[in-house]
Residue, then its C-alpha position, 0 to 999 in steps of 0.5 A: x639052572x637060571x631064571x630070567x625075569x623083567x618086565x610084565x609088558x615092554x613097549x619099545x619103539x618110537x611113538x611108543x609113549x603116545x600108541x601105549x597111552x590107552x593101556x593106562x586105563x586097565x590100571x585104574x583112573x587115579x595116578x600119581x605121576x613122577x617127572x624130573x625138573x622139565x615136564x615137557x616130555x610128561x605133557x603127552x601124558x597130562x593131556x591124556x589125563x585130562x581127556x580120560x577124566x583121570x584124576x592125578x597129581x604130579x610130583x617133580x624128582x629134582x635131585x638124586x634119590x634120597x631115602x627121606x624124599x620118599x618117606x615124605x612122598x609116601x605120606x602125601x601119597x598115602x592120602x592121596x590113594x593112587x591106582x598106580x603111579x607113573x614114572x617117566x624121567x631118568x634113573x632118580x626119576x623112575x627109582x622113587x616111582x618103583x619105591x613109592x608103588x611099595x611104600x604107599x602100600x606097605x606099613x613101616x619106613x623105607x629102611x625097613x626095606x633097604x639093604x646095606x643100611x636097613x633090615x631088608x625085609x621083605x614087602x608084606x603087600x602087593x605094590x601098587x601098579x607101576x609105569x616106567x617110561x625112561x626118558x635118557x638111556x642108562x640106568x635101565x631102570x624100567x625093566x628090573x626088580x630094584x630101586x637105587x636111593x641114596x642114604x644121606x645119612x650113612x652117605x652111600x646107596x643102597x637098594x629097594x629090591x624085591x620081584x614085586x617091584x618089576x614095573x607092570x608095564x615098561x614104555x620106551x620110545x626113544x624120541x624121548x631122548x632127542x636132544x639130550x645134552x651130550x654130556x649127560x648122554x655120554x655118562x648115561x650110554x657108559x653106564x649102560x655099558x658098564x652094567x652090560x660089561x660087569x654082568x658078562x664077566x660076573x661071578x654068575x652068568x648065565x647064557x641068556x644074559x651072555x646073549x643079552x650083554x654080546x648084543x647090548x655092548x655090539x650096539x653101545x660099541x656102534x651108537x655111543x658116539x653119534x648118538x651124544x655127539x650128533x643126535x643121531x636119530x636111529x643111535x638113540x633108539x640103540x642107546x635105548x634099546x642097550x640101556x633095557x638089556x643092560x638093565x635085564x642083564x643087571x637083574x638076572x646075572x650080577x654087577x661088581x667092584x665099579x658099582x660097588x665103589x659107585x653105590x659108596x661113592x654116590x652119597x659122598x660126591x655131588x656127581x651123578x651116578x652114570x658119571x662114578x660108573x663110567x669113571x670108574x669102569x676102566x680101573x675096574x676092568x684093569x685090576x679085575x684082568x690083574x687079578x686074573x692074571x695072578x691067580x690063573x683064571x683064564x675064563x675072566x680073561x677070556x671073557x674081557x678079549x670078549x668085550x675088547x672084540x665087541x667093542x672094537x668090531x675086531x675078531x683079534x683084539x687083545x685084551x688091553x684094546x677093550x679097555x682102551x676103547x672105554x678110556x677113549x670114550x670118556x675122553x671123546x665124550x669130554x666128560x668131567x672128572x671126579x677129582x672136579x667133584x671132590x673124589x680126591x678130598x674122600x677118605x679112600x679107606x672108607x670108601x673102599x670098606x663100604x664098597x665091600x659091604x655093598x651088594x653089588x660088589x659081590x657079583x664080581x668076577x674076582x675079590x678085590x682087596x680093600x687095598x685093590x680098591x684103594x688102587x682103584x680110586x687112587x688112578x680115577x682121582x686125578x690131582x696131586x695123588x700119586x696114580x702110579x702106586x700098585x696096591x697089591x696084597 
């Protein structure tokens, strides 16, 4: 037995954003509005504002999303009492949206609601009505139940998940990622492939999301590279339209180790989330095949030859050709390392021990040891550490 949930409504397709402007309007006439820094892609909807009479405020998202933005955005919105709010952005963007439509409403602080850090009860009213519109192609924020904040005090990241918080109504018109830098487009496209990637060889599948991710991975396999490197018109609209399934796929099946040492490593380094995963993901994938192979469990391995053929486009592609295929992205795609952003001055033991308390990792297909995971950042950091050493208990 499975369930499967997202979205209330879903609008894909170029020009979505200016033929959905008029389903606004169902949701009430007072909106608080949630950009990131540039407010250009946010202009269609301002000029719509104005011509319906609608009352708004905007509020800019500059950085990642911290726990005690929220509570100050809460107290603002608060008083200001919107019918809805509107998120259109990226991942950061989107995730304080979802976290303010039940925070607005609901009495208490933000930890009250968290997990890993806080008490994680759940909401006691309705949240309000909520909008997402993604503005890059990764996180696939706009079609699932949780929202990613970071914690600056405990320095890792943590979830706002409940079902109430599915947004009402996703809008996804790819012309919004024309023009994307490359590199951000290359972090944001791996991390979706690394979302539909832990979800096909979770701990819990199931066959709806097994269909979601074949199609999610066929299509990142396919448009990743003209998409970042050329702005390849209808690949954005793939990387999109892959993005939303992997975030379909990350609600209803699982994640594992990559995101659980990102959701432990994204408080402790200035690199962006998509940029941890997708550094992270072919070391995951590596150490997950070891496991397998030690303990015998061929439907692990059978589903990594899986992945290794949707990637490559060849039915007999050996299993070590999937991860290839991720390492070689990263290369193509010219992007940073984490060691530039400090990995390799953390202290991996912590690390690794937050990374077991986090939700994400216990959707991986195997356990992984502290000292597996210890392995794990000792390849991704790329300075004077020795990689070549194998923990193994």
């Amino acid at each position: 037995m499975f369930q499967f949930m997202t979205s209330t409504r879903i609008v894909f397709g170029e020009g979505a954003l200016q033929e959905s402007l008029s389903l606004l309007n169902q949701f009430g006439y007072c909106v608080l509005l949630v950009t990131g820094r540039d407010d250009e892609r946010s202009k269609p909807l301002e000029t719509y504002f104005k011509q319906q009479n609608m009352r708004y405020q905007r509020v800019a998202i500059l950085g990642e999303p911290l726990i005690a933005t929220v509570e100050e955005l809460a107290v603002m919105g608060r008083k200001f009492r919107p019918d809805m709010i509107i998120g259109i952005g990226g991942g950061s963007v989107i995730d304080v949206a979802k976290s303010l439509t039940a925070m607005i409403p609901n009495q208490g602080c933000v930890y009250d609601y968290v997990d890993v850090v806080g008490r994680n009860v759940p909401l006691q009213v309705k949240p309000l009505p909520m909008i997402a519109i993604p503005t890059t192609a990764g996180t696939g924020a706009e079609v699932s139940k949780s929202a990613v904040l970071q914690s600056a005090q405990e320095q890792v990241k943590v979830n706002l998940s409940s079902l109430q918080l599915f947004p009402d109504l996703a809008i996804i018109d790819p012309t919004l990622s024309y023009g994307m830098d490359p590199i951000i487009s290359g972090y944001c496209g791996l991390d979706a492939l690394t979302h539909l990637i832990e979800a096909y060889v979770c701990g819990e599948p199931n066959p709806l999301t097994d269909m979601i991710c074949e199609e999610g991975i066929r299509r990142v396999s396919g448009a990743l590279f003209t998409a970042c490197l050329d702005d390849h018109l209808p690949s954005r609209s793939d990387m999109a339209f892959a993005a939303m399934l992997g975030g379909m796929a990350r609600t209803n099946a699982k994640l594992g180790a990559a995101h659980g040492l990102a959701s432990a490593l994204s408080g402790r380094l200035k690199a962006p989330h998509g940029l941890i995963t997708a550094r992270l993901s072919p070391y995951v994938m590596r150490e997950n095949i070891n496991v397998a192979l030690e303990v015998g469990r061929n439907d692990v391995l059978n589903r990594y030859r899986k992945v290794a053929t949707l990637l490559t486009g060849n039915d007999i592609a050996d299993i070590e050709q999937g991860i290839d295929w991720v390492v070689n992205a990263i290369d193509k795609l010219n992007l940073p390392t984490l060691s530039e952003f400090g990995l390799c001055n953390t202290l991996f033991e912590i690390v690794a021990d937050d990374a077991l308390r986090s939700h994400a990792i216990k959707g991986n297909p195997l356990p992984l040891t502290q000292l597996r995971l210890i392995n794990i950042l000792q390849q991704v950091c790329h300075c004077h550490r020795d990689t070549d050493e194998l923990y193994i208990e």
